[in-house]
N, C-alpha and C positions, 0 to 999 in steps of 0.2 A: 504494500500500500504506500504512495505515496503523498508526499502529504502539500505537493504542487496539483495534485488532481484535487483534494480539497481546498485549496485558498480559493480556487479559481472557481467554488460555488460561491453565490451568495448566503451571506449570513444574516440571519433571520433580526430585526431592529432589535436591541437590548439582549442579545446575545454575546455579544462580543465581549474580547477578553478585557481585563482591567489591571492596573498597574500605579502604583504610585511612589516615586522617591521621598522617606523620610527618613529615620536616624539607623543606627549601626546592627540594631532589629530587625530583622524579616519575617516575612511571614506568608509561607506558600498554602494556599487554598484551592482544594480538591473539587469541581463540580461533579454531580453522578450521575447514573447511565440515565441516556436519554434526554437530559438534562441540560444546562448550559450555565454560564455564567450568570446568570439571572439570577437564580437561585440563592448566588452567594453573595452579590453584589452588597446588597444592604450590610452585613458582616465586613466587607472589605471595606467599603467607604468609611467607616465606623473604625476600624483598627488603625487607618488611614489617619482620621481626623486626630486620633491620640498619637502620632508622629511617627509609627511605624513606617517602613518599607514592607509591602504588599505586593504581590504579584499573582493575578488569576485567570491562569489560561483558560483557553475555549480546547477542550479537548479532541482529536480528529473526529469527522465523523458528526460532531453535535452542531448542534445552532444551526445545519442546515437544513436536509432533510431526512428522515429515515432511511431514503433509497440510497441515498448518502453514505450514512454510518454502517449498513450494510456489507461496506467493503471494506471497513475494518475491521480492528481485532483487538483484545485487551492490549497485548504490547505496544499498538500504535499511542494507546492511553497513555500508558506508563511511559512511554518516551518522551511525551509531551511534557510530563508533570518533571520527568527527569531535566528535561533542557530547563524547564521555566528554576529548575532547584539550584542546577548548574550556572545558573545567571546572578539568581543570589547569593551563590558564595563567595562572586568576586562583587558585589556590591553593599555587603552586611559580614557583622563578625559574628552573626549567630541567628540561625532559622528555626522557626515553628514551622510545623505542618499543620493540616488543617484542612479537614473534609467531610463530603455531606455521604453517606451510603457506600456505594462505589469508589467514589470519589476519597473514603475513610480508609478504604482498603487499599488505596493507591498509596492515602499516605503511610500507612502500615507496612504497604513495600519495601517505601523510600526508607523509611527508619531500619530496617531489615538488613539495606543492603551500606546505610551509608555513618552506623551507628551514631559514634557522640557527635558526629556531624550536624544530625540533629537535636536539639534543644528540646521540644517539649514536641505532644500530640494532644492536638483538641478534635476527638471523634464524635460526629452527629446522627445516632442512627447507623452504625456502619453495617454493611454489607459483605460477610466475610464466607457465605458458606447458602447452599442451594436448599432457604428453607421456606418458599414458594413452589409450589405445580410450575408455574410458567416458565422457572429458570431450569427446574428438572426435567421438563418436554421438549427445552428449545431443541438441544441435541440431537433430538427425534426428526423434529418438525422442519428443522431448515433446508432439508433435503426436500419438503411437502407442501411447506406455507412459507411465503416472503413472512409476514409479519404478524402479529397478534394484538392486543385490546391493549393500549399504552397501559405504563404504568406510572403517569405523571400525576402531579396536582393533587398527593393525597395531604389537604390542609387542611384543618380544622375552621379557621378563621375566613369569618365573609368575605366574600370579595375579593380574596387574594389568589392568585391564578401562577402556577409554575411555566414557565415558559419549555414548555417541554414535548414531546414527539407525541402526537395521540396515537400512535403504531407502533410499536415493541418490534424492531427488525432481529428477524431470530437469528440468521446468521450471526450475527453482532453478540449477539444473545449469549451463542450457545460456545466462543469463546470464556465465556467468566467464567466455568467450571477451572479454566486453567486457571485463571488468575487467585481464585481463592483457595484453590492447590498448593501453590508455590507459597502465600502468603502462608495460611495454617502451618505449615510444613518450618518454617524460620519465625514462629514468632516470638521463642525463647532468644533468637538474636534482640529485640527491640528493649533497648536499654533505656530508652528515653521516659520521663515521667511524661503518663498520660490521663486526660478527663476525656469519660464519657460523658454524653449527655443521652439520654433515653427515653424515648417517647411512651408515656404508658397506653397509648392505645397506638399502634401502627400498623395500615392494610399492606403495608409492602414487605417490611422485614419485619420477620416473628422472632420469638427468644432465641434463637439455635446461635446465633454471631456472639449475642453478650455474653453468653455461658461460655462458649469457647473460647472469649480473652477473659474471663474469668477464671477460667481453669489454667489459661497460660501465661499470664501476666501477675507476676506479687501484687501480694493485696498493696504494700507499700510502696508500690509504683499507676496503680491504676484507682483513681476515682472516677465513681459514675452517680451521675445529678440527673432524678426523672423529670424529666419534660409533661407535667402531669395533663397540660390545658395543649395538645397539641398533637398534630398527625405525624406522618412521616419526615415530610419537609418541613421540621420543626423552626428552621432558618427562614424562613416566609412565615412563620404564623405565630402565635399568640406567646410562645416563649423565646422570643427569638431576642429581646432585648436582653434578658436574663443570660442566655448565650455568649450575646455580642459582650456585655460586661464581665461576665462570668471569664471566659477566655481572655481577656484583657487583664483582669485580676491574674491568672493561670500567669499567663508571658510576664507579669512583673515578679511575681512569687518565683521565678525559675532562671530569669533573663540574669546573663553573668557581665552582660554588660553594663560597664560605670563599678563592676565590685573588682574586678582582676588588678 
């Protein structure tokens, strides 16, 4: 997959990636499948305004269309989130990761492969393990059916709408069995102090992810904060400020910048 075949789609208004120069702090955020930068926006701008350095790719494949993302593959993901990490290590002396489902398990990668390099993990709902019908069928199905019933815009909160594929392209799909393969498989490498946030009601990911970095992560490495008034895309909806400051708190409690 190249990823000159995707620049040269249009990307959908309010998709696009986001980026901003502030202090010796960074901080890389994950959007998730099917998803886009929308999603995270309000989060970034917000980290943004407290004088971090932020950087939020638009991942292959997303913000344009699903016939699109179809021709990619999780590693096209993780290479993207790789470059955007690679950028902030020559622009900051010290990175957070930071993602929503999908996007949580990318950053779980990153931390995996690139340990004290990174700083801390702020996980939303992560996405680590095939505990959905839809993600156990794609595999099936993408030899049968282009696409399935989106899995976007599960929010609590009125009004508020995820910028997201209303088609589940399976092909695409039926790649994530690897990525949360390889993730489960090293996550005894991830040495970085991490917060969950968890949504206590969510139609997309069920218990099976939390348990599993529960069982693999020391209790004295991982907190997790329920997201009690909120769906999936807790970051769009009703606890999303709690999030935004919550994380904010996180990166200064952990940040070794200004103590060295």
């Amino acid at each position: 997959m190249s990823r000159g075949k995707d620049a040269a789609m249009t990307v959908l208004p309010g998709a696009e990636p986001y980026s901003h120069e502030g202090g010796p702090t960074g901080v890389l955020l994950c959007h998730g499948f099917t998803g886009c930068p929308q999603s995270l926006r309000p989060w970034a701008e917000y980290l943004a305004s407290e004088g971090l350095t932020v950087s939020l790719p638009r991942l292959p494949g997303h913000g344009t269309t699903w016939q699109e993302m179809n021709r990619t593959r999780w590693e096209d993901w993780y290479a993207e989130v790789d470059r955007a990490f690679g950028e902030l290590q020559g622009a900051t002396s010290e990175i957070f990761v930071m993602g929503l489902s999908m996007g949580a398990c990318l950053a779980l990668r990153l931390a995996e492969l690139n340990g004290a390099a990174v700083a801390g993990l702020v996980l939303v709902n992560p996405s680590i393990t095939a505990d959905t019908k839809l993600f156990l069928l794609a595999p099936v199905l993408k030899a049968i059916i282009p696409s399935l019933k989106g899995v976007g815009s599960d929010i609590k909160k009125e009004g508020v709408t995820e910028l997201a594929y209303d088609r589940t392209p399976t092909r695409a799909a039926a790649t994530l069995p690897g990525l949360w393969k390889v993730t489960q498989r090293d996550l005894d490498k991830v040495a970085a102090p991490t917060l969950v946030y968890h949504s206590t009601e969510d139609h997309i990911v069920g218990p099976a992810s939390l348990a599993i970095l529960r069982k693999a992560l020391p209790a004295a490495r991982l907190e997790v904060t329920q997201c009690p008034n909120s769906y999936h895309v807790a970051t769009l909806d009703n606890d999303a400020d709690a999030i935004f400051a919550g994380s904010l708190d996180f990166v200064r409690s952990h940040s070794r910048a200004g103590k060295e």
